[in-house]
N, C-alpha and C positions, 0 to 999 in steps of 0.2 A: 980685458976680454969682454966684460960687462958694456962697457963704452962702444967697443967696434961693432959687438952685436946689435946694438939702442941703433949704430951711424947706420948701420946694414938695414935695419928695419926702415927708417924711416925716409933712405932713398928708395927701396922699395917703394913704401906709399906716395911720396913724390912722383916715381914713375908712373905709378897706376894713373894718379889726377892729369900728367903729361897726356898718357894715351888715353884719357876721358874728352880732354878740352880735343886733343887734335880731330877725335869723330865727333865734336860737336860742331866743329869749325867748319868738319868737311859734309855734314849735314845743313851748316848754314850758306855755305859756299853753294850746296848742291839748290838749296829752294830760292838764293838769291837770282841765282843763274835762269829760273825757270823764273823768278819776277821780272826780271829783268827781261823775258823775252815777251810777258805779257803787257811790259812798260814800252818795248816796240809795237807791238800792237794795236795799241791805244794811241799812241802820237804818230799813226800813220807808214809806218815801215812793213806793214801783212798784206799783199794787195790783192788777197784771195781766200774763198772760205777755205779751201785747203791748205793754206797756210796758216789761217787760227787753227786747223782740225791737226795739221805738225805739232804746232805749240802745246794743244791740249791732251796729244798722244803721250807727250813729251811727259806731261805732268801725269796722266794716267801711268806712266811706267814706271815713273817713281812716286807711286801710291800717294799720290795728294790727293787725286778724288779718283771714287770707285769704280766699281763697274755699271753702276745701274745711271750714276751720274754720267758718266761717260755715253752711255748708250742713249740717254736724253740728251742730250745737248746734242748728238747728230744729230739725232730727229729733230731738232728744234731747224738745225740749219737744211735739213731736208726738204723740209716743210717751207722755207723760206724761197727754195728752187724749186716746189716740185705743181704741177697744175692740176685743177680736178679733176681731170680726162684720166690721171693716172687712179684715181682712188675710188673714180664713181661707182656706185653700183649700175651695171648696166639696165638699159629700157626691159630687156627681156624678162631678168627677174625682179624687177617692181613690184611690190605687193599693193594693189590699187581696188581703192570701192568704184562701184557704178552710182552717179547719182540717183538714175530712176532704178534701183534695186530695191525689193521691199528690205525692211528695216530689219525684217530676222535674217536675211541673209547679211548684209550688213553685220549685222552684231556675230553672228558666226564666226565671219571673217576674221574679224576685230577680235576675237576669244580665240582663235586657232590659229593664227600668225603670233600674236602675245607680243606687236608691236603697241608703240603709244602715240604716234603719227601717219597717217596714210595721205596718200594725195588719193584726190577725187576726181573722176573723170567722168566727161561725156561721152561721144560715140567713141572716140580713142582716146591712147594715152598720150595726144599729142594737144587735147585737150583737154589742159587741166583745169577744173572751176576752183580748187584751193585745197587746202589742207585740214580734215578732220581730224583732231584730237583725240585719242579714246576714251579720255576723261570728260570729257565736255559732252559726248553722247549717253556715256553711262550714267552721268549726273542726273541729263536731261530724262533718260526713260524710267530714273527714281519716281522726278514728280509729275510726270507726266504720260499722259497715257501710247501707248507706243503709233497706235495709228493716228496720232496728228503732231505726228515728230517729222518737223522738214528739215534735211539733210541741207540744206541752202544756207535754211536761218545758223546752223552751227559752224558756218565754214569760216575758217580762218585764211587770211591774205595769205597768196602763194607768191615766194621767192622764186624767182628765174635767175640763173645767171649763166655765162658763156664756159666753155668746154675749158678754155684757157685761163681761166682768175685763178689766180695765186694761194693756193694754202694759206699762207699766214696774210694774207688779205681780207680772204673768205673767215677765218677765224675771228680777226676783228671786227668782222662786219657780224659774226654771228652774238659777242657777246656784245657789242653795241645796241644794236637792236632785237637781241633775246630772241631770236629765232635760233630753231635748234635742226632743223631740217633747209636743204633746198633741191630746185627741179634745176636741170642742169639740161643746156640746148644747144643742137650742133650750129655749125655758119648758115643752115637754113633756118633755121628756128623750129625745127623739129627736136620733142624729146629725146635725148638718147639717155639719160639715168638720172638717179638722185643723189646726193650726199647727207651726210649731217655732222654734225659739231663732235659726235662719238668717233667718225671715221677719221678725223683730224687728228683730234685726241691721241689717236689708237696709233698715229703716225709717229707719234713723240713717245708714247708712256709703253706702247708695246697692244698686244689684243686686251681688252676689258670685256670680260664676260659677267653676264649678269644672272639671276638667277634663274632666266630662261635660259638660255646655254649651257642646256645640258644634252649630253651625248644620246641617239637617237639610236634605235637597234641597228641600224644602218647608215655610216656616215657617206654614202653611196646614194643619189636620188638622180632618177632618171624624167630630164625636160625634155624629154621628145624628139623626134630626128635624128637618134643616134647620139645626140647627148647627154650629158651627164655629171650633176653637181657632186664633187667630190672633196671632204676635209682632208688634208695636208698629211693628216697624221692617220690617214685611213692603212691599215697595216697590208702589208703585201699577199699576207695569207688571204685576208678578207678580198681584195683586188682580185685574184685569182682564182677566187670561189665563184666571184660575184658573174667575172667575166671569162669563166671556163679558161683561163690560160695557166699556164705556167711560169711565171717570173721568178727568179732567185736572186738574191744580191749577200752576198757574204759579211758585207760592211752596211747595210742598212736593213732597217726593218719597218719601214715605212713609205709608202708612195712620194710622201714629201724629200726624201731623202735622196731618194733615187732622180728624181726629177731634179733637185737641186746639183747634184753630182753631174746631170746631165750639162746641164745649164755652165757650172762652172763659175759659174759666182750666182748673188743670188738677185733674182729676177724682178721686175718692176710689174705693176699688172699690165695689164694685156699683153705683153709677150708669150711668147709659146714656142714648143718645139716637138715632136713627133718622133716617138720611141715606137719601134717598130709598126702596127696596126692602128697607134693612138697617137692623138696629137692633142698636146694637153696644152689651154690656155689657163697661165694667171690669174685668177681674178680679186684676189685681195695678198695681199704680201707687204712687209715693212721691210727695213733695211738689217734687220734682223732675222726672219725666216720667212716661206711662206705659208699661208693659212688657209685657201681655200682655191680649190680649182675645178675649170670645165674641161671633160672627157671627153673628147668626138672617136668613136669606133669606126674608123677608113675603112675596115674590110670585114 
């Protein structure tokens, strides 16, 4: 009896090593299957980004890389399709000095935007003489007396480039030649916005907020004409205060939410679309949500 007990026992534990090796096998089976399709990829059998984005679906659902990986590497190949026309900040909200502006208005500017780059202009924003730095002014009016500070002598070479260069174009050329800002000009070569090296970034990694971005008593600001810059996340209660209506949504509680709902996938900038009285344009959004948008009140 001793003996058949010992025999029982130790096909028991036999068994258990059997069903260990077999989920090992079918776990090595499982990530061979998914090398082996990034081993066609590589010798040429994928003959589209949507086909590596299959591949790498494949291996996100079976938890080889996470979510925050996963949601980079779209944006890498994003970026790799997408033009700057889509990401510019538009001419309209350009935050731009005047050359011949005295030097305290100037510095105001430059302390109450709590940017680190501005472009510099003459009679319009179509002419740009270059790019002041804020550190390169605020350095200057340490050792030097503020009225014989020329705005000329501190300007830094201005980057132009066309509506259509490529993201990951524009980003090698940014870290190439260490520029961090550029002006960005339609098929006439007039201004129509700027980019910089954080709005690229921001394509890939998601929004980077700094320690200026912080929430404003009002994520609601009104540019004139019935327009109106509004955060994503501006809440429907606040919408409806703001602008006397009544809006309800049982499943969101957000302007962005509703807007996206509308939309039905999520939006690239400049597109738009017109919920009742308003017609909301895009103006900044990743392949993940979007961030910032323009109001126009039709009625």
């Amino acid at each position: 009896m001793k003996e058949r007990s010992s025999l029982t026992s130790t096909n028991s534990q036999v068994g258990g090593s059997q069903s260990d090796n077999d989920n090992d096998n079918d776990k090595e089976q499982d990530n061979r299957t998914w090398l082996e399709k990034i081993g066609h990829a590589l010798i040429g059998e994928i003959s589209s980004t949507s086909d590596i984005l299959e591949v790498l679906k494949d291996a996100h659902a079976r938890a080889i890389i996470d979510n925050d990986v996963m949601s980079m590497i779209e944006g890498v190949i994003d970026v790799s399709e997408m033009q700057v026309r889509e990401i510019m900040l538009p001419r309209s909200q350009m935050v731009v000095l005047k050359i011949d502006d005295p030097i305290e208005e100037i510095l105001e500017k430059i302390i109450e935007s709590a940017h680190s780059r501005f472009p510099v202009i003459g009679d319009s924003k179509d002419d740009i003489e270059g790019i002041l730095l804020a550190k390169d002014i605020l350095s200057y009016c340490i050792s030097q007396d503020k009225e014989d500070i020329n705005i000329r002598d501190l300007l830094r070479p201005v980057v132009i480039i066309p509506e259509s260069k490529r993201l990951n174009v524009l980003l090698k050329d940014f870290r190439e030649f260490r520029n961090h800002i550029a002006i960005i000009v339609d098929e006439y070569g007039g201004v129509s916005g700027l980019v910089t090296i954080e709005d690229v970034l921001e394509e890939i990694v998601g929004d980077i907020e700094d320690e200026h971005d912080v929430e404003e008593e009002s994520s609601i600001v009104h540019l004139g004409n019935k327009i109106y810059s509004m955060d994503s996340l501006t809440e429907i209660d606040e919408f409806n205060e703001f602008f006397k209506v009544e809006w309800e949504h049982s499943e969101f509680e957000t302007i962005g939410g509703i807007i996206m709902n509308a939309f039905g996938h999520v939006p690239k900038r400049g597109e738009t679309i017109t919920i009742n009285q308003f017609t909301f344009k895009v103006i900044k959004s990743d392949h993940r949500r979007i961030y910032q948008l323009n109001v126009t009140k039709i009625k």
